[in-house]
N, C-alpha and C positions, 0 to 999 in steps of 0.2 A: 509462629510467623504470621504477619499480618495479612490480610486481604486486600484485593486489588482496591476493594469496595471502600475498608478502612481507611486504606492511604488514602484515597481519594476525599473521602470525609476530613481529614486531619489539614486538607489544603487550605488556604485563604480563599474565599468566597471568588479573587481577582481573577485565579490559576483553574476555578472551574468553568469560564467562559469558554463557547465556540470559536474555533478559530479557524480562520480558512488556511485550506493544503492544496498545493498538488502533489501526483504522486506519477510520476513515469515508469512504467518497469519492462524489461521486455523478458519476455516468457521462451524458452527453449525452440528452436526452430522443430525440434522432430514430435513435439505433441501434436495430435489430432484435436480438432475443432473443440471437440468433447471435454477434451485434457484440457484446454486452453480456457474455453468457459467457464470449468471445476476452478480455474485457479486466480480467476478473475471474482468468480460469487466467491471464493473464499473469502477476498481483499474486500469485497464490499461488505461481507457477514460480519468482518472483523469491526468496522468500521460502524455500520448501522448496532450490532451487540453491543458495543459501549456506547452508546448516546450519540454518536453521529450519526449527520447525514448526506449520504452522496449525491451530487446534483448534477452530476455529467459523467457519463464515461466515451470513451473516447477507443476505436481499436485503432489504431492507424498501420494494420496488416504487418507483413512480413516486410522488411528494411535490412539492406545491407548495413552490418557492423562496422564503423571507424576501422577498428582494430580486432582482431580474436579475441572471442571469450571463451574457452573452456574448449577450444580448438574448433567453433562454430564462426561463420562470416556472417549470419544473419540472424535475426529474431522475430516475433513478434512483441511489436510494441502498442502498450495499451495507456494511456492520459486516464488519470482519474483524477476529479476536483471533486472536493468534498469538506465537511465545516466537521472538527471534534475537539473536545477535551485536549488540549497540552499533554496533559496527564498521562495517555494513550498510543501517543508519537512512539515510543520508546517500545510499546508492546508491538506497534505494527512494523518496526523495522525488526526486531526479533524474529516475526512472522516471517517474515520476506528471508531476510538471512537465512533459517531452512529451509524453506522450500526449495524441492531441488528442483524445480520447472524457473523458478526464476532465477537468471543471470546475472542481472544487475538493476538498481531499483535509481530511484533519487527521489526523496519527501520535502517539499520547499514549503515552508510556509509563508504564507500569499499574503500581502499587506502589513499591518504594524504590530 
């Protein structure tokens, strides 16, 4: 099986450009500060590890939920803007999808 590194090599020079994101997620209400920060350096380790780089984060604390998630009415929610590889998009929503401190995420890609 191939390498993250390989595939990435075998791209068109086009698909290895920066590209800007944002990323919203909001993180479990019952973690501690601690838990919460763990889960935030993870999203930016993941992101600075492959050749991005994060240029804002954003916490905007605990917010009532629209709707129940996971039988919880609130979260913490965190804004992350950041520029990376296309490439990479797919490894960090994989990331998020386990983690179990996160609830729900959304990755937008910002501009063209």
């Amino acid at each position: 099986m191939a390498s993250d590194k390989e595939n990435q090599e075998a791209l068109p020079e086009a698909d290895k450009k920066l590209r800007d994101y944002e990323l919203v997620y909001i993180v479990s209400p019952e973690v501690d500060e601690e838990a919460l920060e763990s889960t935030t350096g993870n999203v930016n380790q993941f992101i600075t590890s492959n050749g991005g780089i994060v240029s804002e984060e954003e916490k905007w604390g605990k917010r009532k939920l629209a709707y129940p998630i996971n039988r919880f009415q609130e979260g913490n929610y965190v804004l992350t803007r950041f520029k990376m590889e296309p490439v990479w998009s797919r490894g960090l929503e994989a990331s998020l999808e386990i983690s179990e401190d996160v609830l729900r995420y959304l990755l937008i890609r910002v501009g063209s």
